[in-house]
C-alpha positions in Angstrom: -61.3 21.6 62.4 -63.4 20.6 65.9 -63.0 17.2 67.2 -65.7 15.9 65.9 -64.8 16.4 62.9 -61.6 14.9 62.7 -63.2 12.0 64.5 -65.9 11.8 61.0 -63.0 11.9 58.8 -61.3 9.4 60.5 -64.5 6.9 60.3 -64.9 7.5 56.6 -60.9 6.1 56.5 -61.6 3.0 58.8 -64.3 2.5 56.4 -62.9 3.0 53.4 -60.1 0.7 54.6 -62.1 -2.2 55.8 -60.9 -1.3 59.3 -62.9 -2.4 62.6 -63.4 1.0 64.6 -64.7 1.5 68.1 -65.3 5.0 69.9 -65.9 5.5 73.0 -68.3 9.1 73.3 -67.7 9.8 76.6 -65.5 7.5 79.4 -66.3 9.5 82.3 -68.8 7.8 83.5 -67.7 4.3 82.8 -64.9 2.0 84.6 -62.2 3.8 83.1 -62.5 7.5 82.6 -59.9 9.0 80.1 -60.0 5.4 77.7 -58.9 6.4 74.2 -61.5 8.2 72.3 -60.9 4.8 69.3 -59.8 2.0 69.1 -58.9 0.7 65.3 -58.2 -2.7 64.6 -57.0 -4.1 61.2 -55.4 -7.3 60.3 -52.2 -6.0 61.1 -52.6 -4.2 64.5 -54.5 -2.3 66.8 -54.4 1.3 67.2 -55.7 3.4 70.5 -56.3 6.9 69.5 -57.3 10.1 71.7 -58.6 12.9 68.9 -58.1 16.4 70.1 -58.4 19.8 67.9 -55.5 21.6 67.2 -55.7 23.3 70.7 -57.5 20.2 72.2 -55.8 19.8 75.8 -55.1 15.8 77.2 -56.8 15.6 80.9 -54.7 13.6 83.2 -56.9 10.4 82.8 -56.1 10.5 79.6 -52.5 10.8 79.6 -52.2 8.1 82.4 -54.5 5.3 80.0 -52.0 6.2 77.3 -49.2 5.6 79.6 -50.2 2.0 80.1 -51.3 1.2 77.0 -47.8 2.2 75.5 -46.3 0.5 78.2 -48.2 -2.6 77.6 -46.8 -2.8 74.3 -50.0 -0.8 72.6 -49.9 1.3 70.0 -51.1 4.5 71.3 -50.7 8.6 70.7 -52.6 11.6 69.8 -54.5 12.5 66.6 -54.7 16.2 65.8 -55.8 17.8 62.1 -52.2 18.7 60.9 -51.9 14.5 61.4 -54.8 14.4 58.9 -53.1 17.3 56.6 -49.8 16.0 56.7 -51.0 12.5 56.0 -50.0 10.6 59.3 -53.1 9.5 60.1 -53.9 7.9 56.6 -50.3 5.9 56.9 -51.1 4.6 60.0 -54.2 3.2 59.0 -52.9 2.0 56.0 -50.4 0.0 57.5 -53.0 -1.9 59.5 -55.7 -2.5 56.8 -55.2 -5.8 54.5 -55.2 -3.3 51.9 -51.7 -2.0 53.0 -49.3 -1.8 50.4 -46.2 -0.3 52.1 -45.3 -0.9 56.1 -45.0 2.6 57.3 -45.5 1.5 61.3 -43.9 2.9 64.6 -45.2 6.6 63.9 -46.7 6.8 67.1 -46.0 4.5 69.9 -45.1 7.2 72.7 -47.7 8.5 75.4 -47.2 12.2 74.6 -48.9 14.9 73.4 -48.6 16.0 69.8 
């Protein structure tokens, strides 16, 4: 699965979940290269998400924005396709959508590479 890809599935969840989604196509050229590729935001949190494919490699502008986002108290990490197979990525959006049923939070607050 490419990275776009992933990124289309993802949408289709926001949207099935009544979930605000941003994405940024390409930071380089802006104020902040490396920003999160999304950024979700639900009634009950805000996620910053970089997509990568399976062997999808983090630059260093990327790692450093996740860096400060996590230690700003954001909810940041890494979405690959096994988080779409396995179902990660559907439990953390879940448990920011008002449609949430079960909390299922604190999957992915660390700055590191999945």
């Amino acid at each position: 699965m490419t990275e776009a890809e992933l990124m289309e599935r993802v949408r289709r969840m926001c949207d099935a979940l009544q979930l605000h989604a941003f994405h940024v196509r390409d930071s380089r050229g802006s104020w902040g290269p490396g920003f999160p590729d999304l950024v979700i935001a639900g009634p009950r949190g805000l996620l910053f998400r970089e997509c990568k494919s399976r062997d999808g490699v983090l630059q260093p502008d990327q790692r450093r924005w996740g860096s400060v986002i996590a230690k700003g108290g954001g909810d940041w990490c890494v979405w690959r396709p096994r988080d779409l197979q396995d179902g990660t990525i559907g439990r953390q959006l879940a448990a920011i959508s008002r449609l949430h049923v079960a909390v299922l939070m604190g999957e992915c607050s660390r700055p590191e590479a999945r």
